[in-house]
C-alpha positions in Angstrom: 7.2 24.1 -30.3 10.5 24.1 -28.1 8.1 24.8 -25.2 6.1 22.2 -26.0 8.4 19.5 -26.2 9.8 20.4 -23.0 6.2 20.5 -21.1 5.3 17.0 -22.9 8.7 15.7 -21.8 8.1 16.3 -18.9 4.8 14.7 -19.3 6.0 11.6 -21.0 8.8 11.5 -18.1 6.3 11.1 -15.2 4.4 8.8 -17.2 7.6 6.5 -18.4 8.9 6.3 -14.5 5.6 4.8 -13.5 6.0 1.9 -16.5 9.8 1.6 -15.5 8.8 1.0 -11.7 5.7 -1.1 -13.0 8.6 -3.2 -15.1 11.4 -3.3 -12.7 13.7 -1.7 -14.9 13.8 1.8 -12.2 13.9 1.4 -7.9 11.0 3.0 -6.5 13.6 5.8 -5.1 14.8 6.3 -9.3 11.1 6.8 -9.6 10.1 8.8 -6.9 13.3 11.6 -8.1 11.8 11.7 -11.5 8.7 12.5 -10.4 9.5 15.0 -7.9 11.9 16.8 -11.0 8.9 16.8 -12.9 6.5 17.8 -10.4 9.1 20.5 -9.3 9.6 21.8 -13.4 6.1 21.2 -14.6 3.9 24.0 -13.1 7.0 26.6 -14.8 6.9 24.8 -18.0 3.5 24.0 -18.5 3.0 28.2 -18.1 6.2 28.9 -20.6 4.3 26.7 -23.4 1.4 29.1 -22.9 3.3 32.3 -23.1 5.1 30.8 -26.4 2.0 29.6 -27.7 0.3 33.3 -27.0 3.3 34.9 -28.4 3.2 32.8 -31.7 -0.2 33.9 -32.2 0.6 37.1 -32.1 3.6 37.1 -34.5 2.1 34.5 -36.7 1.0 35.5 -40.3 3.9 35.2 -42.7 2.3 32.2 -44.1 -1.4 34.1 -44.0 -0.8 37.3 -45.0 1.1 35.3 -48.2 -2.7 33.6 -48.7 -4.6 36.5 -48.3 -2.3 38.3 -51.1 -2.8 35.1 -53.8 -6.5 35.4 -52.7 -6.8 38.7 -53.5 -4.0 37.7 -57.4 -7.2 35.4 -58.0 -10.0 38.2 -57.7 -8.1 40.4 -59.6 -6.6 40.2 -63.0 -3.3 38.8 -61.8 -2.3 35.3 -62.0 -0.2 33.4 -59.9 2.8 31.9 -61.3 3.5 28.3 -60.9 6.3 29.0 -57.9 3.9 31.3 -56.2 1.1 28.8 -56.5 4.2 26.0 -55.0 4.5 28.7 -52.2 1.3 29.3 -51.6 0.9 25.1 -51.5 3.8 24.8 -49.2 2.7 27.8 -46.8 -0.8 26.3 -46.2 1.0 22.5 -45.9 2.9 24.2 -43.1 0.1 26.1 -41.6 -2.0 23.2 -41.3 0.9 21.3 -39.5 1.9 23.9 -37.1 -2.2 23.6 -36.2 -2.4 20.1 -36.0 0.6 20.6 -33.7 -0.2 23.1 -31.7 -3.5 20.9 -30.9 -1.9 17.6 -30.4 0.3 19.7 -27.9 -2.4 21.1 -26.1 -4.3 18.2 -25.8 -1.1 16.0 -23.9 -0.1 19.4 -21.7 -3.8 19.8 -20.7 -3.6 16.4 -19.4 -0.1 17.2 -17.5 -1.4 20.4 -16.3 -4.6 18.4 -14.8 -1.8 15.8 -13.0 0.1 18.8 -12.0 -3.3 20.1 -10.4 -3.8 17.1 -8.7 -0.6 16.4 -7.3 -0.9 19.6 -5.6 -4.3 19.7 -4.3 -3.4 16.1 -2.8 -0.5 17.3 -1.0 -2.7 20.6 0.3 -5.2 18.1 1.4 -7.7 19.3 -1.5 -8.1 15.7 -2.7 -8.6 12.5 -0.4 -5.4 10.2 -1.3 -7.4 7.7 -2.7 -9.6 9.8 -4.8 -5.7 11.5 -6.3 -4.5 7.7 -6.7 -8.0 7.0 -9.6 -7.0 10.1 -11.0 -3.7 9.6 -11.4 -4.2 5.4 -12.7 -6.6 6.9 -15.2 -4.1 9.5 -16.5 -1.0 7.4 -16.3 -3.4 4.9 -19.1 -4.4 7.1 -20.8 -1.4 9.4 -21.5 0.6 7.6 -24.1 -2.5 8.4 -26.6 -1.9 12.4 -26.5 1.7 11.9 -26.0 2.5 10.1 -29.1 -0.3 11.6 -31.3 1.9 14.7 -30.0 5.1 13.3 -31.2 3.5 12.3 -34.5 2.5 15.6 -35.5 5.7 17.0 -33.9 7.4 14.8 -37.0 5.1 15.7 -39.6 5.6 19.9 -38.4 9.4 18.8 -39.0 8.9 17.7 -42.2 6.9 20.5 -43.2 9.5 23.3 -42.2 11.8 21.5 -43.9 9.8 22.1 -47.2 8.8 25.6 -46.5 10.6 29.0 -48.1 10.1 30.6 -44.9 12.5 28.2 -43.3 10.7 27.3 -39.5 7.3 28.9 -40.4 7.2 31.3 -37.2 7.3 28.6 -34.8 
């Protein structure tokens, strides 16, 4: 989740310059830095949210392996005592969270990653200027959507960790 914060920052920070030079409250050259730190960062952070999100796959289970086991209680003669059956609950709470996450995060660092794209293929003279400047009006719209339907989920995850036995749930 770190590595998707810092990717949707990033995000969010390119997108937030262009509404503070729309509003007055940054100089075009305040603007013009953030974007080319986030430009600069972006391509590196978009790729370290993919490795972390590969890696999680990979190690994630605790909460699964802990339903396959009360799955297999049920079938059999053994019941499931009323604080297994609370962290079996809790588990699947979190599980469901860290999904809902992980797809809200994808969905806003797809949208960077497309931006990032284009940015480059406009300076390599891939994309005609004002072909880049549509893209980039209909990204900079519609951003805030995935961004905060990110940081919504981001808040839920939180409070779902903090209710979980297994403390940050593998994430």
């Amino acid at each position: 989740m770190d590595a998707a914060d810092r990717s949707v920052d990033d995000w969010d920070a390119h997108i937030t310059a262009m509404a503070d030079l729309e509003s007055g409250k940054n100089t075009e050259a305040e603007t013009k830095a953030i974007w080319t730190k986030t430009r600069l960062e972006g391509p590196g952070r978009v790729e370290r949210y993919r490795q972390a999100k590969a890696e999680y796959w990979q190690v994630h289970g605790a909460c699964e392996r802990t339903l396959q086991e009360a799955h297999r209680q049920k079938a059999g003669t053994m019941r499931l005592t009323s604080a297994q059956r609370a962290y079996v609950q809790r588990c699947q709470e979190l599980s469901a969270s860290v999904a809902r996450t992980l797809n809200a995060a994808d969905q806003a660092v797809a949208e960077w990653k497309a931006h990032l794209k284009a940015m480059a293929d406009r300076r390599a003279g891939k994309l005609h200027p004002d072909t880049a400047q549509q893209m980039w009006l209909e990204a900079y719209r519609k951003a805030p959507t995935n961004i905060n339907a990110f940081r919504e989920a981001q808040a839920e995850l939180r409070q779902a960790q903090a209710s979980c036995p297994t403390g940050r749930g593998g994430s």
